[in-house]
N, C-alpha and C positions, 0 to 999 in steps of 0.2 A: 468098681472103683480101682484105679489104679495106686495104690502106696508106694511108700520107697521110706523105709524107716532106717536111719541109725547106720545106713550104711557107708563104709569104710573097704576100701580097695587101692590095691596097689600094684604096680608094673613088675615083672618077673624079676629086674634087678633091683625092689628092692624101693622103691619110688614112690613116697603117698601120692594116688589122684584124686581120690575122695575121701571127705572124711566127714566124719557121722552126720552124713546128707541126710535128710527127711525131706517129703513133699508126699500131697495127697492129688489125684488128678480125676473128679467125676465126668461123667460123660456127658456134662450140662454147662460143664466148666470150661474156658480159658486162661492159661497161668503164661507170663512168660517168665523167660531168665535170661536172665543180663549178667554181664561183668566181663571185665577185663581175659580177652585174650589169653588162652591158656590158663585159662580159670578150671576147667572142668567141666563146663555147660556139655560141649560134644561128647565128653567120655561117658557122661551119667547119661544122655538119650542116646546112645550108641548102645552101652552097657544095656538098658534095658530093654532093647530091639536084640538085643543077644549078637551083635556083631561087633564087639569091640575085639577082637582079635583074639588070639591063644597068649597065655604067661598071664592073664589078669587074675590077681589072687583077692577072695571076698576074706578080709580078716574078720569085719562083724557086720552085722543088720542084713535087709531081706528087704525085697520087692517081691510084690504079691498081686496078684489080679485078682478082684473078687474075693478076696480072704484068701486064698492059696501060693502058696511061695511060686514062683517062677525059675528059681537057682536052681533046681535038684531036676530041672524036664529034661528032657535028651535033645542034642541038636535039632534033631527030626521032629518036635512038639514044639522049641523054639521058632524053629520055621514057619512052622504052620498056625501061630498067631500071625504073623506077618502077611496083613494085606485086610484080611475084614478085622480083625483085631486091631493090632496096628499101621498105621500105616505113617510112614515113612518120606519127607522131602529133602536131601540131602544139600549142605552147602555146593560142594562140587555135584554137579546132577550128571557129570558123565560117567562118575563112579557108578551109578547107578544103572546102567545098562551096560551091555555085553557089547564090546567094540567091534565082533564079526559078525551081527546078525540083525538085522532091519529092523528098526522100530513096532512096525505092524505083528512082525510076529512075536517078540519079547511083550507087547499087551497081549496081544490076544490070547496066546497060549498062560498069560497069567490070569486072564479073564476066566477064560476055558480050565483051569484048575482051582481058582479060588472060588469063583461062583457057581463050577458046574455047568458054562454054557457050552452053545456047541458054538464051529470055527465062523459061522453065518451070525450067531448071534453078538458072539466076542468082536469079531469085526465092525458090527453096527456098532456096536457099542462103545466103540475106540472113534468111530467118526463123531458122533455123538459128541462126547467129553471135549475129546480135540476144540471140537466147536467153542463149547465153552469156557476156553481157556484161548480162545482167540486166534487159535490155531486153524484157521479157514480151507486151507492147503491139503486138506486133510490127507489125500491120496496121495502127494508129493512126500508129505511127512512119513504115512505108514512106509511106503517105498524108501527109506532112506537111511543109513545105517548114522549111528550115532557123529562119527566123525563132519558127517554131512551137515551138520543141525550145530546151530551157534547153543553156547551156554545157555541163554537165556529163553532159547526155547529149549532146551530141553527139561530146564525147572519148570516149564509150565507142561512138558508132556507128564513130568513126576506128578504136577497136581490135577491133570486129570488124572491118570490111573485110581488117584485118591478120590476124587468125584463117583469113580464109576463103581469103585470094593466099598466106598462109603463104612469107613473103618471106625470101632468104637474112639481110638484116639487115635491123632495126626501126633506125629514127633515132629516139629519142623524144624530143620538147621540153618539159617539164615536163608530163607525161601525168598528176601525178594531182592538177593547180593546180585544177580547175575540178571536186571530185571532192569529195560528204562521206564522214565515216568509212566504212559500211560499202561503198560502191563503190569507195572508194580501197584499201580492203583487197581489197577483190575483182578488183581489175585489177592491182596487185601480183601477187597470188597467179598472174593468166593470163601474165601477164610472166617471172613464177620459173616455173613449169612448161611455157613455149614450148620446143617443141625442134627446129623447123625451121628456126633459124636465130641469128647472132649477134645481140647487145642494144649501142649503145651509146647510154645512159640521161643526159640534160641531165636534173641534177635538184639543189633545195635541199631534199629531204624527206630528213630522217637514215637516219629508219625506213626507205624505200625502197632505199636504197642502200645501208644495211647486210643488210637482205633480198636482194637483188637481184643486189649487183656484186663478185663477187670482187676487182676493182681500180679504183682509183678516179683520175682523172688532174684536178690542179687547175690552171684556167687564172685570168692576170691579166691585162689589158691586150693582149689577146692574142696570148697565149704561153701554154705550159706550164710551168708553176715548181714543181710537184709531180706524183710520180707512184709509188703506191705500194702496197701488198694495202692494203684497205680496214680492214682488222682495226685493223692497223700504220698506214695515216693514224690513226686517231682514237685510237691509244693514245700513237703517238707525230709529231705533226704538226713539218714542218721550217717552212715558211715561215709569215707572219705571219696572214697571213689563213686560213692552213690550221687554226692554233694557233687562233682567235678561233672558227671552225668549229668545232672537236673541244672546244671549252670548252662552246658552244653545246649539243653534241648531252651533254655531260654535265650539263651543269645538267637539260635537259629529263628526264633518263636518271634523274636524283635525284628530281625533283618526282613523277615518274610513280610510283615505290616510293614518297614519300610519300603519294601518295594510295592505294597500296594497299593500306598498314597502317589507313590512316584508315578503309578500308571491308571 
């Protein structure tokens, strides 16, 4: 199980980002988190992938995998959950690849270190995923360095590599922002039918997170000021912004039946 108790964190100058967050995350489970923009949702799944940068200071609480603190490991144990541990879909997905070195070999060579394959089998296994993520092209894509590839493929290359490490939990940072309808439906779909591991989904897409999360936790200012079955937030939302949220997703919820009568 992944926890995160009580913790409270702040920017080198001095800045609360978090403050006495909790969430528990099983490997059976999907959570999402919502809330406003500069809430905190990216710093806390940042933070716990261990990439939120240098100057982050822990004033109190603790994330723990499995019962053991994760704070006190060395960059180099940090790292090395990253990929069958966690695994990782960033909002920006160019961040996530190295802008001088071709797609093909940024997986493979992470295949070939996280799983132990050799360059013959890493490579099937990059066409493989690809596939699955609708990425047909497969040889064009390996051959291509990041700049060459639009956003929205490259968030669906981010979610095969996750397909293929099959990570105890996905972090995902708005995974379907850079995504048109029928990809974003299609990478939903691999999200709701993942079963190797827990989901917890940074997202403002309704549809997403009424597919996807049995519970849904809303952060403000960074905090958690709601938390509750996802059903039950948007029927019945407590706080302000959660209320402004669940108005949101019923206006959309109307318009959509209007247009269905219309056609």
């Amino acid at each position: 199980m992944l926890t995160v108790s009580n913790l409270t964190i702040s920017s080198a100058e001095g800045k609360c980002l978090l403050k006495d967050v909790s969430l528990s995350l099983d490997q059976d489970e999907r959570i999402c988190l919502t809330g406003a923009s500069g809430a905190g949702k990216s710093t806390l799944i940042r933070f716990i992938m261990g990439i939120g940068g240098n100057g982050l200071n822990v004033l109190s609480g603790d994330v723990q995998l499995d019962g053991k603190s994760i704070l006190n490991l060395t960059t180099r144990e940090r790292r090395d959950l990253c990929g069958k541990t966690f695994g990782f879909i960033p909002q920006n997905s160019m961040t996530a690849f190295f802008s001088n070195i071709k797609i093909g070999r940024q997986i493979s060579e992470t295949y070939q270190s996280r799983l132990q394959l050799s360059k013959k089998e890493a490579y099937k296994l990059a066409r493989e995923t690809l596939e699955k993520v609708n990425l047909r092209d497969a040889d064009r894509v390996l051959n291509a360095y990041p700049s060459q590839l639009s956003g929205g493929m490259l968030q669906r290359i981010a979610m095969s590599m996750i397909l293929g490490m099959k990570p105890r939990y996905i972090l995902a940072d708005e995974p379907t922002s850079a995504l048109d309808i029928s990809n974003r439906a299609h990478l939903i779909q691999l999200l709701a039918d993942y079963q190797d591991g827990g989901i917890l989904f940074i997202s403002h897409d309704i549809e997403a997170i009424q597919k996807l999360c049995p519970a849904t936790c809303v952060m403000e200012n960074g905090q958690i000021i709601e938390r509750q079955d996802t059903s039950q937030l948007f029927s019945s939302p407590q706080q302000e912004w959660t209320i402004r949220f669940a108005q949101a997703a019923e206006r959309n919820h109307t318009e959509a039946e209007r247009w269905k009568k219309l056609w």
